[in-house]
C-alpha positions in Angstrom: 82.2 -14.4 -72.4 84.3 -11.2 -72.0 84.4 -9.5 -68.4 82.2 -6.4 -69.6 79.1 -9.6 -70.2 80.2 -10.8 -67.1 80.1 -7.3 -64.7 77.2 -6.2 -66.3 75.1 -9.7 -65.5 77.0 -9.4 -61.6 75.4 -5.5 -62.0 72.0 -6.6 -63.1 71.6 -9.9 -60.5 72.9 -7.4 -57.8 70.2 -5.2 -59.3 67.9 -7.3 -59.1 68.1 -8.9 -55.7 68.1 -5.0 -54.2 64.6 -4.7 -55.6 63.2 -8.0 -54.4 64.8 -7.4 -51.1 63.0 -3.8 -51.2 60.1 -5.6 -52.0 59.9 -8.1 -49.7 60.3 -5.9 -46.5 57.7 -3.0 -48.0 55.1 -6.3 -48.2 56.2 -7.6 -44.9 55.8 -3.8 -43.3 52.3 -3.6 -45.4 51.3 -6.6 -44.0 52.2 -6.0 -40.3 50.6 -2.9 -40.4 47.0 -4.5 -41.6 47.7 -7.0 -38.7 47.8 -4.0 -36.1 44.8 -2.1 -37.4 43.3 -6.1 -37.0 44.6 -6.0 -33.3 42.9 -2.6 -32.5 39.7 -3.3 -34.4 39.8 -6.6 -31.8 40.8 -4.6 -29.1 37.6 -2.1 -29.9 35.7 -5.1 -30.1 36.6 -6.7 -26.8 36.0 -3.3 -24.6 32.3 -3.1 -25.8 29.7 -3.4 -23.5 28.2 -5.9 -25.4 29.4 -9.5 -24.2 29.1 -10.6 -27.8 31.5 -8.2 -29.1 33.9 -8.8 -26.1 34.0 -12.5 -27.2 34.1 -11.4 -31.1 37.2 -9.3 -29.8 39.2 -12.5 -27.4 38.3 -14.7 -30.7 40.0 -12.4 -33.1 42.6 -11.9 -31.1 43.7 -15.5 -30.5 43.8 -15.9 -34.2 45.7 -13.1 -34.7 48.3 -13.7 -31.9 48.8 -17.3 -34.1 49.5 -15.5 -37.0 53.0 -15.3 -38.6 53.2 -12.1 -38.8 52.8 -11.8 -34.9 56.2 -11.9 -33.3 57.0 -12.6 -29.9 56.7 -9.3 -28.5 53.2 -9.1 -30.1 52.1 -11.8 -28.2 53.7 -10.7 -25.4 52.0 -7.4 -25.9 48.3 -9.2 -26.3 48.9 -11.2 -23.2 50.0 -8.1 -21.1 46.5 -6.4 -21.7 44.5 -10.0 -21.3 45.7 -10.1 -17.7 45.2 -6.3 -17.0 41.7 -7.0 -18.0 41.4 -10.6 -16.6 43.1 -8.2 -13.1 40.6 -5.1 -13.7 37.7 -7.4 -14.0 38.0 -9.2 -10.6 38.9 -6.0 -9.0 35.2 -4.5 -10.5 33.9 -7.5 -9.0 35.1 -7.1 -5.8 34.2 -3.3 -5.7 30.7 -4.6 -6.7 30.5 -7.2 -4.3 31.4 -4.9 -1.3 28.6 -2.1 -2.8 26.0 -4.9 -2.9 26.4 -6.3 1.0 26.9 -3.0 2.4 30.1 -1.9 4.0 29.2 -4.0 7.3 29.0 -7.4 5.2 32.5 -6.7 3.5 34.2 -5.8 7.4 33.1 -9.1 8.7 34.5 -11.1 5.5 37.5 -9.5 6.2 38.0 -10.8 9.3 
């Protein structure tokens, strides 16, 4: 085979792999992009009032945090706003336990 055959199948398998490489990270870009619009359509979910959409949200969001395209920072990301809400919620329950036995209650718990 003469070295013109030769460059020009080096050219076209170079070619070639550029396209599939292109490909491959406009996919995987595509794809992580559907899983965030996922992870705020979860996140809508779980601050509803509704207690059945809050669950709906937590479920979808443990699936998606297991997904491959989640990454460690993802996860790490998810996590961060589970405890501020896990942290918020006890906090609104404590506010809402003070309201309910009067201010006098709560001074005499503290002590």
């Amino acid at each position: 085979m003469p070295a013109q055959a030769w460059v020009t199948l080096v050219v076209g398998l170079t070619a070639i792999t550029g396209v599939i490489i292109t490909w491959r990270q406009k996919n995987d870009a595509d794809r992580r992009s559907e899983w965030w619009r996922r992870v705020a359509w979860a996140y809508e979910r779980v601050f509803d009032s509704d207690d059945t959409q809050q669950r709906l949200g937590w479920t979808l969001l443990k699936v998606l945090i297991t997904s491959k395209l989640a990454t460690k920072g993802d996860s790490d990301y998810v996590q961060a706003i589970a405890e501020h809400i896990a942290l918020e919620e006890v906090v609104t329950d404590d506010r809402q336990d003070i309201l309910d036995d009067g201010p006098a209650q709560a001074h005499e718990a503290e002590t």
